[in-house]
MOPAC internal coordinates of N, CA, C and O (Angstrom, degrees):
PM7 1SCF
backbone

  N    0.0000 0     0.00 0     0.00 0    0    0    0
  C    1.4576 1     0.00 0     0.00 0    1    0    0
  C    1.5281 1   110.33 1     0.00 0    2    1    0
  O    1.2310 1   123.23 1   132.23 1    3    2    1
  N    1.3897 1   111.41 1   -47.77 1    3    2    1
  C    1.6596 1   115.57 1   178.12 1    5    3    2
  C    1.8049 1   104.97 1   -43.30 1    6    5    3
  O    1.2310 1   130.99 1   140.78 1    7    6    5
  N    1.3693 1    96.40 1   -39.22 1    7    6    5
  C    1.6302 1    88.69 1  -147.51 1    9    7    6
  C    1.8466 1    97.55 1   -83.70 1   10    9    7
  O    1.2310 1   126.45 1   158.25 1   11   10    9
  N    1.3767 1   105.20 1   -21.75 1   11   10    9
  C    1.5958 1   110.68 1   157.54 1   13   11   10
  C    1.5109 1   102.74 1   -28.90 1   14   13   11
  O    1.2310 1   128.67 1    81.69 1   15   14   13
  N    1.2258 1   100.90 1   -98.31 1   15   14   13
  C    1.4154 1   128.13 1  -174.12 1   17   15   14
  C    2.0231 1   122.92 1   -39.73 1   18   17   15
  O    1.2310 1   130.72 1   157.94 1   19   18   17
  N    1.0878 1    96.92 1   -22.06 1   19   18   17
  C    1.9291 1   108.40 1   160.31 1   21   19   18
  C    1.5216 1    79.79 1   -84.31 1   22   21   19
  O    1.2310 1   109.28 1    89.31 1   23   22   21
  N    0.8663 1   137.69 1   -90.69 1   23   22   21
  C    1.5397 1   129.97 1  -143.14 1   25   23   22
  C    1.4324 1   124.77 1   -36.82 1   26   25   23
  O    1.2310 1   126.74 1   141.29 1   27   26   25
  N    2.0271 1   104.63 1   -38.71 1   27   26   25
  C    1.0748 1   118.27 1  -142.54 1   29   27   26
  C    2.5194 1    73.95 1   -93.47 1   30   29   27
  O    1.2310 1   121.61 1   130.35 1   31   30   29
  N    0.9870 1   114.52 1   -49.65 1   31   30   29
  C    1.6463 1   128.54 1   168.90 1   33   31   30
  C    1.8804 1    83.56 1   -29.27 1   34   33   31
  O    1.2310 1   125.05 1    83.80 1   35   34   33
  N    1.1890 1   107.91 1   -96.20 1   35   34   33
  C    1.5016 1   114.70 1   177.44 1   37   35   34
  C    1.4926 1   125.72 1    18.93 1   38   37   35
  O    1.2310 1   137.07 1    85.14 1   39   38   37
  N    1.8119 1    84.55 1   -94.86 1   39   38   37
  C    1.2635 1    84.87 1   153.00 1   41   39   38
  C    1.3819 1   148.30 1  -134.02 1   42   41   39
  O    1.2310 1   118.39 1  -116.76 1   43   42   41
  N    1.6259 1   120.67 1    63.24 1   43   42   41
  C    1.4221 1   123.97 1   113.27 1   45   43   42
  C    1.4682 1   113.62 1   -45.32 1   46   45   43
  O    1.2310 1   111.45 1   118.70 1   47   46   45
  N    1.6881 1   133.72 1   -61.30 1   47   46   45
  C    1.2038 1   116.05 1  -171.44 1   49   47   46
  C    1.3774 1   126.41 1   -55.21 1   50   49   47
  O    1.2310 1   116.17 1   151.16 1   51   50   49
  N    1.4732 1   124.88 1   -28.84 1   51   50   49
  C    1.2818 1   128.50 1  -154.79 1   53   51   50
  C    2.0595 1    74.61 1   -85.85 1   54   53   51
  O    1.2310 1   118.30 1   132.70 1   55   54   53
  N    0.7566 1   120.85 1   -47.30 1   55   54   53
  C    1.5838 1   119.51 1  -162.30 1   57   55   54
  C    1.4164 1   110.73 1   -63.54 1   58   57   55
  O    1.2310 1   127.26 1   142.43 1   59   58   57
  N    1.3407 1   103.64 1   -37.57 1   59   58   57
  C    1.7016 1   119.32 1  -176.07 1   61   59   58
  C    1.7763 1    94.17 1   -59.08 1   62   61   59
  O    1.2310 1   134.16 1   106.69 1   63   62   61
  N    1.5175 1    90.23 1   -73.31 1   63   62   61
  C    1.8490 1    98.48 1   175.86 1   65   63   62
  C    1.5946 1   121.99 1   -22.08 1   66   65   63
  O    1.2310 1   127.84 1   121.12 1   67   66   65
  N    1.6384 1   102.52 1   -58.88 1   67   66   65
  C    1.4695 1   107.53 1  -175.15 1   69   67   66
  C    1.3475 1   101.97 1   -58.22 1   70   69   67
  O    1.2310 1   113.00 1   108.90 1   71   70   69
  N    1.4591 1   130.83 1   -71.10 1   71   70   69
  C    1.3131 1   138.47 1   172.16 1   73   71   70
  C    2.2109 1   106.67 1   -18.07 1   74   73   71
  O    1.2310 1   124.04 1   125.72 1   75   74   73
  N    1.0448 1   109.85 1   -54.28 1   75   74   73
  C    1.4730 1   112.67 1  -175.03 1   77   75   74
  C    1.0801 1   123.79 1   -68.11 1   78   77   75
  O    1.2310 1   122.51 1   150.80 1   79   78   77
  N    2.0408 1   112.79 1   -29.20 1   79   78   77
  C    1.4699 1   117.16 1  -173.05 1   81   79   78
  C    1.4684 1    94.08 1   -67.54 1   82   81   79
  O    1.2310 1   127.55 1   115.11 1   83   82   81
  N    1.4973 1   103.08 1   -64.89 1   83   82   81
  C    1.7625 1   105.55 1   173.95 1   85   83   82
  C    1.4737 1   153.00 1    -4.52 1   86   85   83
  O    1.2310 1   139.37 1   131.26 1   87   86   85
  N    1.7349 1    80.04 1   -48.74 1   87   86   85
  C    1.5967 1   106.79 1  -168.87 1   89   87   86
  C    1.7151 1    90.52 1   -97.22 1   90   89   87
  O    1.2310 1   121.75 1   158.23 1   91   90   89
  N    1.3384 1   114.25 1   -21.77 1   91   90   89
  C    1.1706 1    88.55 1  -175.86 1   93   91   90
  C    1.6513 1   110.84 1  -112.02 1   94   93   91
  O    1.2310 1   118.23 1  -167.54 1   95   94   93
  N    1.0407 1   120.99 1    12.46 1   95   94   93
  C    1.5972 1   132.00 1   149.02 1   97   95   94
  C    1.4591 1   123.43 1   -93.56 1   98   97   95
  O    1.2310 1   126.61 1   177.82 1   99   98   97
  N    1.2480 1   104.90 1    -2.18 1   99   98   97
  C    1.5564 1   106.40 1   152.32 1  101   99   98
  C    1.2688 1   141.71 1   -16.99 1  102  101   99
  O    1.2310 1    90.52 1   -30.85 1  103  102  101
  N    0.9701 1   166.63 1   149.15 1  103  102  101
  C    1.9642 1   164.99 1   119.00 1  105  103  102
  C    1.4716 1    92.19 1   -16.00 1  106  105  103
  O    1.2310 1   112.81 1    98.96 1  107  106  105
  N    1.1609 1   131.19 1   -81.04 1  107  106  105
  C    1.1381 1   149.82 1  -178.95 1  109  107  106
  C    1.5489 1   115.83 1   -21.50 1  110  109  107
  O    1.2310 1   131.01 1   115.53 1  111  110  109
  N    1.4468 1    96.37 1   -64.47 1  111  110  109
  C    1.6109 1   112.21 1   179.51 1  113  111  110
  C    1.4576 1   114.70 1   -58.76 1  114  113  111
  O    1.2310 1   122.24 1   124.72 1  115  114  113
  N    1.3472 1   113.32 1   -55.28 1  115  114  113
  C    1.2834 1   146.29 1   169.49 1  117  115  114
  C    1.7448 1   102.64 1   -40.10 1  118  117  115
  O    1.2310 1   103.74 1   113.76 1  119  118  117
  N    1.1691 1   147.54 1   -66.24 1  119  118  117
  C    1.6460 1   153.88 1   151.78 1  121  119  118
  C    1.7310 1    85.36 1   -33.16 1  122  121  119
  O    1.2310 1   114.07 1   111.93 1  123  122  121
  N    1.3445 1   128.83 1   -68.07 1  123  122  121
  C    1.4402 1    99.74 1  -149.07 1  125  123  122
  C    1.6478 1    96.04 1   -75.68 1  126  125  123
  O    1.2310 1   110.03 1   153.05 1  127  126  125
  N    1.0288 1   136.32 1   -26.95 1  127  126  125
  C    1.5163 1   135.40 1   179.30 1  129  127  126
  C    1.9224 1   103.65 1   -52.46 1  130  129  127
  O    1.2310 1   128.37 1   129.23 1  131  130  129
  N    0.9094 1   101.49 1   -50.77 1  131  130  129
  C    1.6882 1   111.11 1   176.49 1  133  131  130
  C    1.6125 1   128.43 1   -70.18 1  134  133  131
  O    1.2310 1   129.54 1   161.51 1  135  134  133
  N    1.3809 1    99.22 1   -18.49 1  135  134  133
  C    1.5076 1   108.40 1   174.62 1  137  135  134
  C    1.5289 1    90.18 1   -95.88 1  138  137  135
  O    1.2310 1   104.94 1   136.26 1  139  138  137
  N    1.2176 1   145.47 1   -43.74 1  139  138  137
  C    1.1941 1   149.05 1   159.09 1  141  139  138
  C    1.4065 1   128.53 1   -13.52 1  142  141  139
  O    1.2310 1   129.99 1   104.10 1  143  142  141
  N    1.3320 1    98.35 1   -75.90 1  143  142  141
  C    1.2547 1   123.36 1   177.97 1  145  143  142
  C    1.8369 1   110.15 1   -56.18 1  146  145  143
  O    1.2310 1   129.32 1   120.82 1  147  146  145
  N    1.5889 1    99.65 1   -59.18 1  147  146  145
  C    1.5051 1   110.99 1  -173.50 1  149  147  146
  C    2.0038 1    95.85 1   -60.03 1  150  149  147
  O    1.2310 1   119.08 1   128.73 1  151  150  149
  N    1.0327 1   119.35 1   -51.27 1  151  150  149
  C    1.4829 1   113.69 1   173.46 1  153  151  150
  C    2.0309 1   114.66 1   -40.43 1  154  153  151
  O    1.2310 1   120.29 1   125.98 1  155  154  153
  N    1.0303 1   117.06 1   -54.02 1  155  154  153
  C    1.1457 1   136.36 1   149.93 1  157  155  154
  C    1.5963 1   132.86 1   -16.65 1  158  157  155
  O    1.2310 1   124.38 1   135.51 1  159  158  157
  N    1.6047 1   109.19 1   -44.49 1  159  158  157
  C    1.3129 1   138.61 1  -147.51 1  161  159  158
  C    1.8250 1    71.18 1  -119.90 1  162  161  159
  O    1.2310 1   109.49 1   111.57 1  163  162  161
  N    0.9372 1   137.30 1   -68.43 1  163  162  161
  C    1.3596 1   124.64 1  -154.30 1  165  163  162
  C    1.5765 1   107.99 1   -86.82 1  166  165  163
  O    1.2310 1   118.27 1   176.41 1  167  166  165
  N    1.4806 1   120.90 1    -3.59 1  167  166  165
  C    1.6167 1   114.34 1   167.92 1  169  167  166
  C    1.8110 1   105.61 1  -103.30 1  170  169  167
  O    1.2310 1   120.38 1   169.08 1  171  170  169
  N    1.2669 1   116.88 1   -10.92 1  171  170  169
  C    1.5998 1   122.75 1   156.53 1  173  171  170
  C    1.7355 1   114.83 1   -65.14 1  174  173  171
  O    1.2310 1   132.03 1   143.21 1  175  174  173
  N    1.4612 1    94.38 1   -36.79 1  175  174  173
  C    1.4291 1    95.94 1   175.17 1  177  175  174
  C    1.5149 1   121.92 1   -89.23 1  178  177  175
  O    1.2310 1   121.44 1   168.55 1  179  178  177
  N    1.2260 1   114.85 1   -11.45 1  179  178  177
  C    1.3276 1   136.48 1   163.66 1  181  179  178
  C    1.8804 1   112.79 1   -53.32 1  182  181  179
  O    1.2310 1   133.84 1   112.04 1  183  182  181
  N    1.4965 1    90.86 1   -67.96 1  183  182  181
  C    1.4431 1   115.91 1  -164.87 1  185  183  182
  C    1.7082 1    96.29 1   -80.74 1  186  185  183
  O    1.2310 1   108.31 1   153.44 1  187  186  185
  N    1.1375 1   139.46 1   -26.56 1  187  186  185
  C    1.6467 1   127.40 1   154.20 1  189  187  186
  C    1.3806 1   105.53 1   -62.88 1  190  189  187
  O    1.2310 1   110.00 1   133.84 1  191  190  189
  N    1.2467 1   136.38 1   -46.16 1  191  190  189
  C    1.6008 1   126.94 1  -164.43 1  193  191  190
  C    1.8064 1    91.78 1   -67.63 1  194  193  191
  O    1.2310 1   116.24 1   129.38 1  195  194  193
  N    1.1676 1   124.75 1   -50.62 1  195  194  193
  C    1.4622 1   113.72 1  -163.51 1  197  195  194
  C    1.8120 1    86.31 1   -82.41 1  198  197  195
  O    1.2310 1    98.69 1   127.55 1  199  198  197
  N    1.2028 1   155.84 1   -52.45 1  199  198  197
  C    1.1862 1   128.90 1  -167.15 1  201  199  198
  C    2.1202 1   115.54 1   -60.37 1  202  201  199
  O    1.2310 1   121.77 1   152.23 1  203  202  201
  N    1.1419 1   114.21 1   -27.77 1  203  202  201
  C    1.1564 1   141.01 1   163.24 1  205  203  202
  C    2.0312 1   103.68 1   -39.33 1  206  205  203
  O    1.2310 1   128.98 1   117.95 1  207  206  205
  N    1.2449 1   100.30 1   -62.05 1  207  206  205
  C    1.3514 1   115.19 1  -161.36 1  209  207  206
  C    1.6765 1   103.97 1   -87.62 1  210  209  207
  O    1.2310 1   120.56 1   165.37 1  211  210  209
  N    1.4225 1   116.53 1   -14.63 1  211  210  209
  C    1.1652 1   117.76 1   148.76 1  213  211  210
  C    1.0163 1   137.89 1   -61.82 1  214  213  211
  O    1.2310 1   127.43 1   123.40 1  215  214  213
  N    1.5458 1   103.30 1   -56.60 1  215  214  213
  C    1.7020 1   112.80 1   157.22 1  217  215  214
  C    1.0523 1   145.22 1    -6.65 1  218  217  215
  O    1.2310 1   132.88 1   114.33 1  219  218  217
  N    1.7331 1    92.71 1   -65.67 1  219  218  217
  C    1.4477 1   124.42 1   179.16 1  221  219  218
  C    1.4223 1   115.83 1   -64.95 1  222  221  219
  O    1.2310 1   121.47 1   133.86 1  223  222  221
  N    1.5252 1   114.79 1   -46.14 1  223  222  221
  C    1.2965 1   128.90 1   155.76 1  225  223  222
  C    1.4835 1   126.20 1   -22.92 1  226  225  223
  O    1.2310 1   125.76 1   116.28 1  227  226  225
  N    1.9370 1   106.54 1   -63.72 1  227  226  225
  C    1.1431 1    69.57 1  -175.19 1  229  227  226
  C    1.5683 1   106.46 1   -98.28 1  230  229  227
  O    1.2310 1   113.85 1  -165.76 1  231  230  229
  N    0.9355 1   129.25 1    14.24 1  231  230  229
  C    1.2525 1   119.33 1  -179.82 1  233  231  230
  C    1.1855 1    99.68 1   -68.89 1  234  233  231
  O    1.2310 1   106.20 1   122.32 1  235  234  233
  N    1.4472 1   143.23 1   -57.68 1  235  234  233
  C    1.5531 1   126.22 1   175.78 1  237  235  234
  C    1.8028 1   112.53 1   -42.96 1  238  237  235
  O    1.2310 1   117.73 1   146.49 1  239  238  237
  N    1.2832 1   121.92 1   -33.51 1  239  238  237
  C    1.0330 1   111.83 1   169.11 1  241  239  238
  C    1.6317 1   134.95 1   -61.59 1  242  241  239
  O    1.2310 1   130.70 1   132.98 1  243  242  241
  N    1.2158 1    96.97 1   -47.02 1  243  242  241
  C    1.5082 1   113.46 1   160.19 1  245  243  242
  C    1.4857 1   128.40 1   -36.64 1  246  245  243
  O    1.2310 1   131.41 1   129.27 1  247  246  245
  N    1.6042 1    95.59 1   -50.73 1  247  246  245
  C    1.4611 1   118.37 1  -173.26 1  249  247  246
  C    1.9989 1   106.90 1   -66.68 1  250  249  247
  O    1.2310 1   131.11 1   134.60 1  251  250  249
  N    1.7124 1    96.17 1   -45.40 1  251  250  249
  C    1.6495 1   115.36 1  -169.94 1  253  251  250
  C    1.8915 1    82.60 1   -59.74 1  254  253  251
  O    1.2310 1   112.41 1    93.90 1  255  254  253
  N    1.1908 1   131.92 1   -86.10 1  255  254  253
  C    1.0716 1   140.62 1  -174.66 1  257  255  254
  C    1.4047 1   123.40 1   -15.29 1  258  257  255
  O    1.2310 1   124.76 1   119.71 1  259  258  257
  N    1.1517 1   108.47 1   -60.29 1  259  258  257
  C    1.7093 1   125.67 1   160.17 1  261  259  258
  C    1.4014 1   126.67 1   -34.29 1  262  261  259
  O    1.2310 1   130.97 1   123.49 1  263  262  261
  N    1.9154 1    96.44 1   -56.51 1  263  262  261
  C    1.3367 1    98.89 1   161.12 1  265  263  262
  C    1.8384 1   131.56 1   -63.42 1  266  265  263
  O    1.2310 1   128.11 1   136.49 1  267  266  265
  N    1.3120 1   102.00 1   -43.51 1  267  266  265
  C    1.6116 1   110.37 1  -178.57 1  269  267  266
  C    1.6162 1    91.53 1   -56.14 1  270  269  267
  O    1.2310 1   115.00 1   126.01 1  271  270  269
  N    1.2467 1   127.09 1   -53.99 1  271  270  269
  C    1.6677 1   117.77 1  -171.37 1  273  271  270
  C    1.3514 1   125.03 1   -64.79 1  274  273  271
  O    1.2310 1   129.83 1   157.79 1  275  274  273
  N    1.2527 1    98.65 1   -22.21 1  275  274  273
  C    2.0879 1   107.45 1   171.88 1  277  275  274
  C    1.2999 1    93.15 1   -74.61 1  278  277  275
  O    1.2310 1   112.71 1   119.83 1  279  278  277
  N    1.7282 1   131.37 1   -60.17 1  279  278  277
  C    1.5623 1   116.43 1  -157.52 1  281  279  278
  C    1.3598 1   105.67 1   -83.38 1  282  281  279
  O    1.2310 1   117.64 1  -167.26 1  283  282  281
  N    1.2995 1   122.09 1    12.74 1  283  282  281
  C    1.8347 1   111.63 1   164.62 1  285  283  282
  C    1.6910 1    93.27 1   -98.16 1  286  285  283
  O    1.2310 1   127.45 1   137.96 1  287  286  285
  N    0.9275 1   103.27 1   -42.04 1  287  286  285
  C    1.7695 1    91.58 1   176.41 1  289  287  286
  C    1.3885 1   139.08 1   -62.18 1  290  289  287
  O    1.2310 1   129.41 1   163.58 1  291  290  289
  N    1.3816 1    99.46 1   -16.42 1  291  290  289
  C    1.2102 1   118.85 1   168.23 1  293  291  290
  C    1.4853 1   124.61 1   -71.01 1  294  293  291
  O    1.2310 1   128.54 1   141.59 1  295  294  293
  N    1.9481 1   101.16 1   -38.41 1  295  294  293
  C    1.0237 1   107.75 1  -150.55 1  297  295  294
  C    1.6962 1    84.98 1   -96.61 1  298  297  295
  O    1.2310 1   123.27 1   153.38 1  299  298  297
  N    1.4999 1   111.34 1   -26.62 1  299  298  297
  C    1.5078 1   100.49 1   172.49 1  301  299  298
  C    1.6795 1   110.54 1   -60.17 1  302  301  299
  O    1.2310 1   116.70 1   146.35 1  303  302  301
  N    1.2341 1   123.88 1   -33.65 1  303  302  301
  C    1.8216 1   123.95 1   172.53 1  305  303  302
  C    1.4966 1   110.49 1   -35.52 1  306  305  303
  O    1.2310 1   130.55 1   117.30 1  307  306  305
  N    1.8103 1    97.25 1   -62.70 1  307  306  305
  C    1.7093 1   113.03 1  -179.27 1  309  307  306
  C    1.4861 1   110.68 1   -45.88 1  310  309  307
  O    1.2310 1   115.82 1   119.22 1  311  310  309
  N    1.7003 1   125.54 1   -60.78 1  311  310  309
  C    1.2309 1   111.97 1   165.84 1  313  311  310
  C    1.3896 1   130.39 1   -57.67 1  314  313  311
  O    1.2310 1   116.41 1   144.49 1  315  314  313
  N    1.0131 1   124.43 1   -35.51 1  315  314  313
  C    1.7590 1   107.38 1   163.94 1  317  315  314
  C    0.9208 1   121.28 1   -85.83 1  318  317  315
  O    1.2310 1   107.32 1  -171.31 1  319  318  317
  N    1.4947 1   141.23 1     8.69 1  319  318  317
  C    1.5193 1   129.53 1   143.57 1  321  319  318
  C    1.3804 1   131.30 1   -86.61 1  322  321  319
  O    1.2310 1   129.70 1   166.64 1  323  322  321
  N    1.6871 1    98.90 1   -13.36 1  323  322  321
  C    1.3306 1   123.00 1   134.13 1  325  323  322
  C    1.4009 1   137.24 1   -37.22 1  326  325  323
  O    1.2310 1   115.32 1    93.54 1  327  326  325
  N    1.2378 1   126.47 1   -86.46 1  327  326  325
  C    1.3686 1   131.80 1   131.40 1  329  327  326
  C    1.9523 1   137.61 1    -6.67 1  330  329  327
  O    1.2310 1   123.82 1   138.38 1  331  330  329
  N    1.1275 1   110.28 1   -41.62 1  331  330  329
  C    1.5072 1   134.98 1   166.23 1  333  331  330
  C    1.5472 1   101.45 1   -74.05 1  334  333  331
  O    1.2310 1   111.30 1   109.90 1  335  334  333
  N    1.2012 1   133.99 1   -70.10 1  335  334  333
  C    1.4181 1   127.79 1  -166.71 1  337  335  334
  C    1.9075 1   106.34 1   -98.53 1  338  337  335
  O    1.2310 1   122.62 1  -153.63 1  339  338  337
  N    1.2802 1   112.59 1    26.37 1  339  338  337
  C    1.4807 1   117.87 1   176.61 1  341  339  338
  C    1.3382 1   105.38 1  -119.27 1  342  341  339
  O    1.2310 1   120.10 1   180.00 1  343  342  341

């Protein structure tokens, strides 16, 4: 009886399987795989334009920063050569 019942498991699966390759090599399937994909392709291109524009972000920040830290350093130079000949 067991071995009924593996057999009969068997094949339902092999049948189930065939049934699935089918459905999913379809025309049908195939359009939603492609609207899929292309959906996909345009929120990658989404999510580079805003990581892109981050980028840029902070690199102006970086850059602003750089500057404020050179002209305090500078201006710390002025006070201790200040200081030295005062």
């Amino acid at each position: 009886m067991n071995v009924y019942k593996n057999l009969a498991l068997f094949a339902g699966g092999v049948l189930f399987g065939s049934a699935g390759i089918k459905l999913l090599s379809s025309k049908d399937a195939k359009q939603v795989y492609t609207h899929t994909t292309a959906a996909a392709l345009r929120m990658k291109e989404s999510v580079m334009s805003t990581v892109t524009s981050v980028q840029e972000n902070a690199a102006d920040i970086l850059a602003a920063a750089k500057d404020i830290n050179e002209k305090r350093a500078q201006e710390e130079e002025k006070a201790a050569a200040g200081e030295e000949n005062g």
